[in-house]
DSSP file (Angstrom, degrees, kcal/mol; ACC not computed):
  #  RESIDUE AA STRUCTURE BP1 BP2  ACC     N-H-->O    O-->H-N    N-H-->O    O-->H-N    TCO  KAPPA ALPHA  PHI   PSI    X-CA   Y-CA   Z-CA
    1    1 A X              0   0    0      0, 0.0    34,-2.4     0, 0.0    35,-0.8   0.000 360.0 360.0 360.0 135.5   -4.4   11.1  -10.3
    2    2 A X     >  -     0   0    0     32,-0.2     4,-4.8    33,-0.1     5,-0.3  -0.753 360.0-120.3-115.8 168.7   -2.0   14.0   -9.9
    3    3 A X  H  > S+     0   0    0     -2,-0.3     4,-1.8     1,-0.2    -1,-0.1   0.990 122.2  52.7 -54.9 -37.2    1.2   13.9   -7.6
    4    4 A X  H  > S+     0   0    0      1,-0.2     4,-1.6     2,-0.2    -1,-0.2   0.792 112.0  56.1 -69.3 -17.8   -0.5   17.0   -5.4
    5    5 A X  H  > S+     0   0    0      2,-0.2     4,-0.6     1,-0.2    -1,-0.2   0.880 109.7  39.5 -40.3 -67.5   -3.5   14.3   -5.4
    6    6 A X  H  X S+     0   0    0     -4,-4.8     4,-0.8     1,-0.2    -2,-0.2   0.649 107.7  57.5 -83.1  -6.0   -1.5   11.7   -4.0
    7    7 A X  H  < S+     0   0    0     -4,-1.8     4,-0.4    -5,-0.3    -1,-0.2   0.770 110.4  47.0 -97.2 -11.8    0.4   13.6   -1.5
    8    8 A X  H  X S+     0   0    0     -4,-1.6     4,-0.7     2,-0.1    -2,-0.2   0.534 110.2  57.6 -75.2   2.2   -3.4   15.0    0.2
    9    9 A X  H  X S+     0   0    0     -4,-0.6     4,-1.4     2,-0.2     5,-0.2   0.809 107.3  48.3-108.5 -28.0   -4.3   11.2    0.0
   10   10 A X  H  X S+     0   0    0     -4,-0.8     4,-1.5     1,-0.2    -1,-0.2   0.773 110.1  51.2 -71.8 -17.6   -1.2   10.6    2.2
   11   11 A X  H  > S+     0   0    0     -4,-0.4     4,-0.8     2,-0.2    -1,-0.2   0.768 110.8  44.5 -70.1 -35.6   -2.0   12.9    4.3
   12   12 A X  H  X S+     0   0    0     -4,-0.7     4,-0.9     2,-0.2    -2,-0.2   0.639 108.5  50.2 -73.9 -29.0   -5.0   11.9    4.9
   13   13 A X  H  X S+     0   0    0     -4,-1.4     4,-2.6     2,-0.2    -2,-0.2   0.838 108.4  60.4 -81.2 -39.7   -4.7    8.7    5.3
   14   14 A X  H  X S+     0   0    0     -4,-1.5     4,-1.1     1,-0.2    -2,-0.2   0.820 105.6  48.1 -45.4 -40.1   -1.8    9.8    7.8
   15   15 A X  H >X S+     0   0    0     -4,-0.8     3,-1.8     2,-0.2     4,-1.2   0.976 106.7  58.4 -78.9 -47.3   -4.3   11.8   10.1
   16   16 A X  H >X S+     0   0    0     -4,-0.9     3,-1.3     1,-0.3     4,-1.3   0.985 107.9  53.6 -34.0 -77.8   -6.9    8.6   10.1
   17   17 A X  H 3< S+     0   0    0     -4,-2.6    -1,-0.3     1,-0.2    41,-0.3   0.689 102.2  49.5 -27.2 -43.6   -4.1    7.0   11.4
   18   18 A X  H << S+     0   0    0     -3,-1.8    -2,-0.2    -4,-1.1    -1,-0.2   0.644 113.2  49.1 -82.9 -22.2   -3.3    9.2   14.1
   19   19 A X  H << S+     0   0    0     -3,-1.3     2,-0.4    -4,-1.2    -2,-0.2   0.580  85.0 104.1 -78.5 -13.9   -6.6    9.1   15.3
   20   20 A X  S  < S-     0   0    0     -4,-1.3     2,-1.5     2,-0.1     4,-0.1  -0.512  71.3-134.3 -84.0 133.2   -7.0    5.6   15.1
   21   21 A X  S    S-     0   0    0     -2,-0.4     2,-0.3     2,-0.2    -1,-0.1  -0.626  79.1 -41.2 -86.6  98.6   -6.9    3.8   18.7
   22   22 A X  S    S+     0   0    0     -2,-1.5    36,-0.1    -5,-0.1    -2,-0.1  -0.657 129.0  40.7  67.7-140.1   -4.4    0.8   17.6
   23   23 A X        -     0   0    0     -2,-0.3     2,-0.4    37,-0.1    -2,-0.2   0.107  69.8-165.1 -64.3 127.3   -5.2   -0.6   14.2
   24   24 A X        -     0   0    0      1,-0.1    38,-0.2    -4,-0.1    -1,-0.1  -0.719  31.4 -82.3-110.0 148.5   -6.0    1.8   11.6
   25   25 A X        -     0   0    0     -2,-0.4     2,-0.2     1,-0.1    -1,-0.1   0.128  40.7-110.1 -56.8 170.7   -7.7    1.0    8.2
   26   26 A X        -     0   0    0     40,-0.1     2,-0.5    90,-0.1    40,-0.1  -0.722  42.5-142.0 -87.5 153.4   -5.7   -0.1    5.2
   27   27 A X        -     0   0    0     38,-0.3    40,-2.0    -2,-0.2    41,-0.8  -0.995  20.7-178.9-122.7 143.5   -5.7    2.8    2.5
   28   28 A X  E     -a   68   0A   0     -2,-0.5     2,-0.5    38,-0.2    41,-0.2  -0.984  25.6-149.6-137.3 168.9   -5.9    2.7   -0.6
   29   29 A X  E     -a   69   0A   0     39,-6.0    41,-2.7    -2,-0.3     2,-0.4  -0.820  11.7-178.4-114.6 130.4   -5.9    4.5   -3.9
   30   30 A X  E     +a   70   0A   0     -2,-0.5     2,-0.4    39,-0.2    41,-0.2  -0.952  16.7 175.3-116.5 113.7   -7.7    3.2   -6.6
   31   31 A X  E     -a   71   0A   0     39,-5.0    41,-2.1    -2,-0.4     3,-0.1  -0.942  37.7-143.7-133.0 156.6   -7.3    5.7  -10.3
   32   32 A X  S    S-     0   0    0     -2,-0.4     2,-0.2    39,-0.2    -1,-0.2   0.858  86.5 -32.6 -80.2 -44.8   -8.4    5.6  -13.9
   33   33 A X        -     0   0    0     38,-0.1     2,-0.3    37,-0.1    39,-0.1  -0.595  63.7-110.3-150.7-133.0   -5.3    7.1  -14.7
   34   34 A X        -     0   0    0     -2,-0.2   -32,-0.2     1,-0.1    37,-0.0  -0.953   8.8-158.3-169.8 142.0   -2.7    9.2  -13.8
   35   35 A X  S    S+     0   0    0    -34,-2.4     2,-0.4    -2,-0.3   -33,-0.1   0.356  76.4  94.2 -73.3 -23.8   -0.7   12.9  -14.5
   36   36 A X  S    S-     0   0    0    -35,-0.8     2,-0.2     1,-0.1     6,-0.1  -0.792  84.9-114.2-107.1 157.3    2.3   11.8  -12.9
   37   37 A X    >   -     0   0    0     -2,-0.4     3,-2.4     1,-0.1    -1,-0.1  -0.241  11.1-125.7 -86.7 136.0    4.9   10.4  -15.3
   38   38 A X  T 3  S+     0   0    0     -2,-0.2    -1,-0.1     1,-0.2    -2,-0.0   0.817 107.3  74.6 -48.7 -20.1    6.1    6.8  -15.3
   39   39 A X  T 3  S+     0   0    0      2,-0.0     2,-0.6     0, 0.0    -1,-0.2   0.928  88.9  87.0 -47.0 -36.9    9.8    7.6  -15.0
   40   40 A X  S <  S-     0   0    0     -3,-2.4     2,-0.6     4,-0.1     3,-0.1  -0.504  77.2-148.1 -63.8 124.4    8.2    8.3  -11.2
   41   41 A X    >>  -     0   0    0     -2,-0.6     4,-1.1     1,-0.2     3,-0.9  -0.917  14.5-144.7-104.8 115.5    8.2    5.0   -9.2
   42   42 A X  H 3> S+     0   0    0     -2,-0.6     4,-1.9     1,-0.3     5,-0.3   0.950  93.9  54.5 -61.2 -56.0    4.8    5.6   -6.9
   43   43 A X  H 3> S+     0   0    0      1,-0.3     4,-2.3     2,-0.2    -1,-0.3   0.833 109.0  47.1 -49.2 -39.9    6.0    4.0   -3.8
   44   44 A X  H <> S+     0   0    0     -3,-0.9     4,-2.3     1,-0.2    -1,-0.3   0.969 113.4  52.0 -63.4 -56.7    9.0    6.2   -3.8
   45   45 A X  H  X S+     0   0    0     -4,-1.1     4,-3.0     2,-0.2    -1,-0.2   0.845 110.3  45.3  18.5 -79.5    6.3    8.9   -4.4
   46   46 A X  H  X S+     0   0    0     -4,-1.9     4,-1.9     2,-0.2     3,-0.3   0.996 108.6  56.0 -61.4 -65.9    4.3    7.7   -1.4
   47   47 A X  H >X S+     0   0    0     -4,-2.3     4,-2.1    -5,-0.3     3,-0.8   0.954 110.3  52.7 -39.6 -61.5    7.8    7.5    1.1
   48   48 A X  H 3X S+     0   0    0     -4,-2.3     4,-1.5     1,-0.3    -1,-0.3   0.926 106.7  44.2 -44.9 -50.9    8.3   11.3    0.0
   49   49 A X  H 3X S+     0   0    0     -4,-3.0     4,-1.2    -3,-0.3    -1,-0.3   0.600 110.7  61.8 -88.1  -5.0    4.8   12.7    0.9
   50   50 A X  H <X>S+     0   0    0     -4,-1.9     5,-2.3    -3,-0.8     4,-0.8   0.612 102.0  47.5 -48.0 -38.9    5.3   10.6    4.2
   51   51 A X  H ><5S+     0   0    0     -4,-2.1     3,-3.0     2,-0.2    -2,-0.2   0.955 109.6  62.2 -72.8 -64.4    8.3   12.6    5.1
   52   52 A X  H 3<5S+     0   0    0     -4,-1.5    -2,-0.2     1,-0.4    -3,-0.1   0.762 106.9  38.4  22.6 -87.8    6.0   15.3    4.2
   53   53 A X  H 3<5S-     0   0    0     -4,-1.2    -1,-0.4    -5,-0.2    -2,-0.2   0.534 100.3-124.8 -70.5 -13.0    3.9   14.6    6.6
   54   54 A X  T <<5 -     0   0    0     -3,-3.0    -3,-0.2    -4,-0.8    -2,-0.2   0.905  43.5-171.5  55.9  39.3    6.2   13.5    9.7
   55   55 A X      < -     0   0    0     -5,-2.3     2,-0.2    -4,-0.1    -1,-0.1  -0.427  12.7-177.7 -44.0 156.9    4.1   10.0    9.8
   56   56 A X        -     0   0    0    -42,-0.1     2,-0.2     0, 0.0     7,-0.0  -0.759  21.6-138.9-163.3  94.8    5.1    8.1   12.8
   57   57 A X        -     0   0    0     -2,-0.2     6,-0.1     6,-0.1   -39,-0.1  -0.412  14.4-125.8 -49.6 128.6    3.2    4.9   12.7
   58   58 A X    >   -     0   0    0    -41,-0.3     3,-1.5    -2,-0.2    80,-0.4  -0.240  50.7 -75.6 -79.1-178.5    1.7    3.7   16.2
   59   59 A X  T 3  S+     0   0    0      1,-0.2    81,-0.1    78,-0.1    80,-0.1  -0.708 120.1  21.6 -94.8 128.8    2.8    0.1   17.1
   60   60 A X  T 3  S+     0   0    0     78,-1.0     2,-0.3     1,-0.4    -1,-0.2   0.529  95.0 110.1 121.0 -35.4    0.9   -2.3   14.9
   61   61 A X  S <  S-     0   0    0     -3,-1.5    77,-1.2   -38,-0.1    -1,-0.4  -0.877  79.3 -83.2-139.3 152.7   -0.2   -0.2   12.1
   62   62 A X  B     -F  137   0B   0     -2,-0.3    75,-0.3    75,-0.2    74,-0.1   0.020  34.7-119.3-105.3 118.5    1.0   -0.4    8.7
   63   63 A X  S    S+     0   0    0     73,-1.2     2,-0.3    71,-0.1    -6,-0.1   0.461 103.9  38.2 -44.6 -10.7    4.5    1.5    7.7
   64   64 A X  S    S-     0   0    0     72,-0.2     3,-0.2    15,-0.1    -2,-0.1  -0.821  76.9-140.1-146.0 139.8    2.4    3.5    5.2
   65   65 A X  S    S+     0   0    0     -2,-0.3     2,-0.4     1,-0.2   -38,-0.3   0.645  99.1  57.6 -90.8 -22.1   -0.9    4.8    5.7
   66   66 A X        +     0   0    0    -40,-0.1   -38,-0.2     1,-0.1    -1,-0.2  -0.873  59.1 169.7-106.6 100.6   -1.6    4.0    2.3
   67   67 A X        +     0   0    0    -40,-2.0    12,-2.8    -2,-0.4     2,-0.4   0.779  65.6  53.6 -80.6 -53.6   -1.0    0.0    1.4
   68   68 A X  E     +aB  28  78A   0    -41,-0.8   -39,-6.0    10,-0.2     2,-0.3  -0.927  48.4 173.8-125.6 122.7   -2.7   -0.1   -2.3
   69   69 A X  E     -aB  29  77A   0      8,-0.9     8,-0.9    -2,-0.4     2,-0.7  -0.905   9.9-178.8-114.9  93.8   -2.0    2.0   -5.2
   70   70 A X  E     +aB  30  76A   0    -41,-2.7   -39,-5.0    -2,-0.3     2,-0.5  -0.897   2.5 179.8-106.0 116.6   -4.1    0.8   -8.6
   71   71 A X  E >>  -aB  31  75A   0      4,-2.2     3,-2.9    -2,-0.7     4,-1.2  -0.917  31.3-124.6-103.1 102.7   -3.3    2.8  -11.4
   72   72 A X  T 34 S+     0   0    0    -41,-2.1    21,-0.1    -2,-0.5     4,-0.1  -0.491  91.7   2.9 -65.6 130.5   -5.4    1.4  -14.4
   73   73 A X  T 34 S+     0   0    0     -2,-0.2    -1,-0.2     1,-0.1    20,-0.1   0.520 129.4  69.8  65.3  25.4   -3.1    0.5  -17.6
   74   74 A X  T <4 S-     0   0    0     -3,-2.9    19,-1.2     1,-0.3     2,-0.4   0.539 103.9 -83.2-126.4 -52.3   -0.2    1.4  -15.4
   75   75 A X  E  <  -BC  71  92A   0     -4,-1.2    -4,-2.2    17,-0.2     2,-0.4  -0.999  26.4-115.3 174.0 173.9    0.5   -1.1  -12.5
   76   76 A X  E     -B   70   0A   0     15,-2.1     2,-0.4    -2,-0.4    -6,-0.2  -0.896  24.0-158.7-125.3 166.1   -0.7   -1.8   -8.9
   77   77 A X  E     -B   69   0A   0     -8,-0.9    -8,-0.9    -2,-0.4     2,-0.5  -0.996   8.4-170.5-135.1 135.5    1.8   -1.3   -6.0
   78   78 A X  E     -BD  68  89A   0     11,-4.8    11,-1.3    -2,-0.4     2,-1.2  -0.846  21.6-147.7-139.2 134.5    1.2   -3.2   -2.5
   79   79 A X  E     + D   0  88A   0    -12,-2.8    38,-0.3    -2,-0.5     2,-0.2  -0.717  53.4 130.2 -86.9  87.6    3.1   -2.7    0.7
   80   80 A X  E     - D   0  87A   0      7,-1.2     7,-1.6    -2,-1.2     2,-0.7  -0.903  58.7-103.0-149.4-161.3    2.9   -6.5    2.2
   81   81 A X  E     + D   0  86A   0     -2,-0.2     2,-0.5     5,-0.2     5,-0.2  -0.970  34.6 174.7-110.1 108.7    4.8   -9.5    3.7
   82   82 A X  E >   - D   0  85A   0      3,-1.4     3,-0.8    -2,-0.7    -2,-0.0  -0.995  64.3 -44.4 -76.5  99.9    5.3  -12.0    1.5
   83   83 A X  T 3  S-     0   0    0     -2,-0.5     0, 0.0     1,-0.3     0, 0.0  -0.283 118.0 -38.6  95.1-139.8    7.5  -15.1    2.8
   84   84 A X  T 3  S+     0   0    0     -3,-0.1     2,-0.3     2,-0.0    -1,-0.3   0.729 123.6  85.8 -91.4  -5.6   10.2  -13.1    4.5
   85   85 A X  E <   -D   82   0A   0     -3,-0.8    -3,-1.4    -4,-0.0     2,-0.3  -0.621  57.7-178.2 -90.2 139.6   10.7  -10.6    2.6
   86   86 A X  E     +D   81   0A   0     -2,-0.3    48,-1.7    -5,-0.2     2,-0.3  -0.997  32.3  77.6-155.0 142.2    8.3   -7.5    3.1
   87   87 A X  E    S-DE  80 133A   0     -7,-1.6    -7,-1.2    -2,-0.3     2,-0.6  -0.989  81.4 -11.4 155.8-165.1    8.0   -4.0    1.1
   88   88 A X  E     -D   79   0A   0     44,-1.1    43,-2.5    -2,-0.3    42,-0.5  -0.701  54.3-175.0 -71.8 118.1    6.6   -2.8   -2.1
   89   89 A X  E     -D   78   0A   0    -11,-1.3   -11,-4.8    -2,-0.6     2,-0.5  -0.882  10.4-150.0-135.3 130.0    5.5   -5.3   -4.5
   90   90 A X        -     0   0    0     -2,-0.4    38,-1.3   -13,-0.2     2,-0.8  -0.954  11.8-155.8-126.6 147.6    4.2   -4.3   -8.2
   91   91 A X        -     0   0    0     -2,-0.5   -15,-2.1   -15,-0.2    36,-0.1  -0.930  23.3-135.8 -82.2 104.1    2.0   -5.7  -10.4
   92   92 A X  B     -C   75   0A   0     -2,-0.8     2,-1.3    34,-0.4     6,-0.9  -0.099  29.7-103.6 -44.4 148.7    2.7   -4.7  -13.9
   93   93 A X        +     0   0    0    -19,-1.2     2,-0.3     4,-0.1    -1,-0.1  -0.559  68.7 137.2 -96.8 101.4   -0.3   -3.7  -16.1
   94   94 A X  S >  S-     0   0    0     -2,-1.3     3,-1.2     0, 0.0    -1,-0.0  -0.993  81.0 -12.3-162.2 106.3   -0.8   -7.1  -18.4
   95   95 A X  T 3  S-     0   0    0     -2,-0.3    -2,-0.1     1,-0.2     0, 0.0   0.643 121.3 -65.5  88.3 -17.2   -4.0   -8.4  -19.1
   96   96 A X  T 3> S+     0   0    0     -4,-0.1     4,-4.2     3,-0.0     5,-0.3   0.465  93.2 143.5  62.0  24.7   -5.8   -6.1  -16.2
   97   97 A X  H <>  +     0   0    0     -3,-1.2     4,-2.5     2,-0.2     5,-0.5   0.969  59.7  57.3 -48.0 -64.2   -3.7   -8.1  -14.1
   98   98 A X  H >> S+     0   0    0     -6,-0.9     4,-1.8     1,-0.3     3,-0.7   0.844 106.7  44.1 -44.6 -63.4   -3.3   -4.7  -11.9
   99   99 A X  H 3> S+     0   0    0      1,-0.3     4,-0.8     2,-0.2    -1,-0.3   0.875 110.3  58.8 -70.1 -26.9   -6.9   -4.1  -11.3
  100  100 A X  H 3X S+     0   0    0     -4,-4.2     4,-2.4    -3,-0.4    -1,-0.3   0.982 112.2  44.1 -75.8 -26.6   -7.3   -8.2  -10.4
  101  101 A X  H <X S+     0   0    0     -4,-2.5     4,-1.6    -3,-0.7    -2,-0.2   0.748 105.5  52.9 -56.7 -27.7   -4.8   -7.6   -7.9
  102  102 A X  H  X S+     0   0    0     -4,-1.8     4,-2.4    -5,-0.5     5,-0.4   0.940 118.0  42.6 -62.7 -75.4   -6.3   -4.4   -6.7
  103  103 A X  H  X S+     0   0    0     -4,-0.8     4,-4.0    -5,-0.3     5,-0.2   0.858 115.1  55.8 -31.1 -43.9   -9.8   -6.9   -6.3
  104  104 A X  H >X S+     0   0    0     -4,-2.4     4,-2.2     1,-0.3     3,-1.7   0.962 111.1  34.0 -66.8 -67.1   -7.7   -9.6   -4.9
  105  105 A X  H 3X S+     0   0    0     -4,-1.6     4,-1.4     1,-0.3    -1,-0.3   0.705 119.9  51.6 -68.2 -18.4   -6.0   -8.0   -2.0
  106  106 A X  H 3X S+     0   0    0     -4,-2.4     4,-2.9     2,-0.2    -1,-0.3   0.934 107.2  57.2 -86.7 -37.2   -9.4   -5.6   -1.2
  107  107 A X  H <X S+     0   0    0     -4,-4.0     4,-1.5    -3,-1.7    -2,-0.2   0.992 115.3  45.2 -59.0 -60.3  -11.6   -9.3   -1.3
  108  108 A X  H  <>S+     0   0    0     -4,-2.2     5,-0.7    -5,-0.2     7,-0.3   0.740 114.0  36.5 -98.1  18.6   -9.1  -10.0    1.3
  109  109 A X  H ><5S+     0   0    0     -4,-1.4     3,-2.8    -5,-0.2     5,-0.3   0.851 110.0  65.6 -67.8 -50.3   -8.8   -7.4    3.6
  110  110 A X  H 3<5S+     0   0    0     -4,-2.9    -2,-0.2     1,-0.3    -3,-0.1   0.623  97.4  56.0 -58.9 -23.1  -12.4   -6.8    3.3
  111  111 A X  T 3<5S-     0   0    0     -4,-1.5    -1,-0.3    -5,-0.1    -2,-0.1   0.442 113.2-108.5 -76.1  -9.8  -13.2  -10.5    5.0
  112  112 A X  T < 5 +     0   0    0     -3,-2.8    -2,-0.1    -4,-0.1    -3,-0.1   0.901  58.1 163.8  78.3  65.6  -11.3   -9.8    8.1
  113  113 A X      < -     0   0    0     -5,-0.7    -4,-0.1    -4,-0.2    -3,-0.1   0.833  42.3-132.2 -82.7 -17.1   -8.8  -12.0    7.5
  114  114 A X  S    S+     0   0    0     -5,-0.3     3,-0.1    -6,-0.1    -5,-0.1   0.510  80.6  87.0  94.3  -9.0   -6.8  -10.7    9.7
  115  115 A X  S    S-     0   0    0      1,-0.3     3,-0.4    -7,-0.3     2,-0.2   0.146  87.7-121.4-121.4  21.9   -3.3  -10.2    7.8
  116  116 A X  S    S-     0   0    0      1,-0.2    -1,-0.3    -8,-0.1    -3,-0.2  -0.447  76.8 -12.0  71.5-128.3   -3.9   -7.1    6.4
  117  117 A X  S    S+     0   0    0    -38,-0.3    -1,-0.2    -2,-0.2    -2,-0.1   0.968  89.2 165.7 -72.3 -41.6   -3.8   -7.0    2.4
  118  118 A X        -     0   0    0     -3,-0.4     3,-0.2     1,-0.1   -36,-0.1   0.290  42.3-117.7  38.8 162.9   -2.2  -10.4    2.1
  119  119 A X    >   +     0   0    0      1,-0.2     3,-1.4   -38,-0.2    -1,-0.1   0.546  67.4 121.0-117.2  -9.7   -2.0  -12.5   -1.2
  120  120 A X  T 3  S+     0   0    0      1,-0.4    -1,-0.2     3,-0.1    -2,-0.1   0.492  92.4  32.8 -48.5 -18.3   -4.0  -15.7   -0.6
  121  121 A X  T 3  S+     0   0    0     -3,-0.2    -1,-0.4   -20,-0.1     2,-0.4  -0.445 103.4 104.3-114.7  43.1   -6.4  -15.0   -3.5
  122  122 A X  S <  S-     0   0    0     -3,-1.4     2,-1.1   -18,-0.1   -21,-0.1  -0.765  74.0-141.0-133.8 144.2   -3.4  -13.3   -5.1
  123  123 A X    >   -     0   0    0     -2,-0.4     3,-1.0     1,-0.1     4,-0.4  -0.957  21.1-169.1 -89.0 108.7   -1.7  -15.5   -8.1
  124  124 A X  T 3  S+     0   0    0     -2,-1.1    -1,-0.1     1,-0.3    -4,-0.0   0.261  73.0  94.8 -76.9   9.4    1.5  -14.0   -6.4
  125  125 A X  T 3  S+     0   0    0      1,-0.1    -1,-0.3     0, 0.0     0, 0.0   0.813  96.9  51.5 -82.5 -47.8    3.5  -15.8  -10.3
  126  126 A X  S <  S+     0   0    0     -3,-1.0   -34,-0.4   -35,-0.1    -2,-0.2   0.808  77.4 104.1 -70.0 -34.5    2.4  -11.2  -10.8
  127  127 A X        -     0   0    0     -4,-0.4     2,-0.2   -36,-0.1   -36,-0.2  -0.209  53.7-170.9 -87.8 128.9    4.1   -9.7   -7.7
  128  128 A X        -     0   0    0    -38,-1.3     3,-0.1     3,-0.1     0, 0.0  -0.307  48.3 -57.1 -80.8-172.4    7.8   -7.8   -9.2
  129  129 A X        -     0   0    0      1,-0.2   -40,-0.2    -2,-0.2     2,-0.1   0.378  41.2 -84.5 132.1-165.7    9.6   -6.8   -5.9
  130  130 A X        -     0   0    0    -42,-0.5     3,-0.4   -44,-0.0    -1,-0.2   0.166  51.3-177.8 -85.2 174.4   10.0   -5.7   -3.3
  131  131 A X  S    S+     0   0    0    -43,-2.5   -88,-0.1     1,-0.6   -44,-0.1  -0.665  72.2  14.5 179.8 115.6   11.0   -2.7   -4.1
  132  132 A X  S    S-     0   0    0     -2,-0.2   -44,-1.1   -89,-0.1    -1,-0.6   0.443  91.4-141.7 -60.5 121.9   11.9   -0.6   -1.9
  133  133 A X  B     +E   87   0A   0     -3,-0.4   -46,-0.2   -46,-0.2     2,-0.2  -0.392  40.0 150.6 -61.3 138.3   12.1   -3.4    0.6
  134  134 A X        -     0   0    0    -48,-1.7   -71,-0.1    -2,-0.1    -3,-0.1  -0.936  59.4 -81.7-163.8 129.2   10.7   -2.0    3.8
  135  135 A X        -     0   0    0     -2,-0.2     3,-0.1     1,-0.2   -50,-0.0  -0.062  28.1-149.6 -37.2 154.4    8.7   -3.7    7.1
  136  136 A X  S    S+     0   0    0      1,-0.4   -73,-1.2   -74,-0.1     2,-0.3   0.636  84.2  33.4-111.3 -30.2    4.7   -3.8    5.7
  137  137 A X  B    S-F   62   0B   0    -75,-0.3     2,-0.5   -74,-0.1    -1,-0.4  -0.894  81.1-124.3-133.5 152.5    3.7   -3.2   10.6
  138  138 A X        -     0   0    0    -77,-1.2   -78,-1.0   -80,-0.4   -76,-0.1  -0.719  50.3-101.1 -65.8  97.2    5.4   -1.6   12.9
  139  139 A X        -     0   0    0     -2,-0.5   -78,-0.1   -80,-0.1     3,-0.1  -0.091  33.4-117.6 -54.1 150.4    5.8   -4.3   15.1
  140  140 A X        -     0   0    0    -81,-0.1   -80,-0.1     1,-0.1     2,-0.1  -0.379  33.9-115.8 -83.0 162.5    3.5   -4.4   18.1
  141  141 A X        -     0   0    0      1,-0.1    -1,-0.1   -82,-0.1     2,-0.0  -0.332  36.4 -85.9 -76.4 163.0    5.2   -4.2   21.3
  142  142 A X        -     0   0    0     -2,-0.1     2,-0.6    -3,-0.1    -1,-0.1  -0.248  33.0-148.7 -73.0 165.5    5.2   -6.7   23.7
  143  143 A X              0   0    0      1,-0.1    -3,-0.0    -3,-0.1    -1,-0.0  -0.915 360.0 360.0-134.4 117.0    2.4   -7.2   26.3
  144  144 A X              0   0    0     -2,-0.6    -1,-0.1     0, 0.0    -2,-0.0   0.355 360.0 360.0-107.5 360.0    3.3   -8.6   29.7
């Protein structure tokens, strides 16, 4: 994965988004490795090519268009809600821990769980963060 890589994937994932009527799919990046250098912290990465793009999440959908970053023998990143606290969470790469975390959170999106990546199959003893703490939805508006 190269940065100019990850800043069409935001984009893309950004446009999906805009097209999507309410809830939009989670994205994520799954790579064997990576070009850009680890002094680079991806979520900050991701937050840049978002300005980039003038995202504007609809109310509802995910602060990010992209949720999951797995970088094999580098880390994972996820943008979710843990407890109270909600924002970028990494998995360091130990064990393959990052790519079971990648598995975990896609087994449970992928069932309709309804909470978006969420950790229940997670051993969440892995998650670093957050960092940057940041809302994981746009909160939905009210409906009267």
């Amino acid at each position: 994965m190269t940065l100019a890589e990850l800043t069409l994937a935001v984009g893309a994932a950004a446009e999906i988004n805009r097209i999507a009527m309410g809830d939009a799919p989670a994205g994520l990046i799954f790579a064997y490795g990576s070009e850009i250098g680890r002094e680079h912290h991806i979520p900050d990465l991701l937050m840049d090519a978002l300005r980039l793009a003038d995202y504007r999440p609809a109310s509802g959908q995910a602060t990010c268009p992209i949720q999951g970053v797995c970088v094999l023998g580098r880390g994972t990143w996820l943008l979710i809600q843990r407890e109270a606290a909600a924002g970028w969470y990494e998995v360091r790469a130990e064990d393959d821990h990052e790519l079971l975390a990648f598995i975990s959170v896609i087994s449970n999106y992928a069932f309709g769980n309804g909470m978006g990546l969420g950790t229940h199959v997670l051993d969440t003893a892995w998650l670093c963060g957050p960092n940057p703490e940041m809302p994981a939805i746009v909160p939905s508006e009210p409906r009267y």
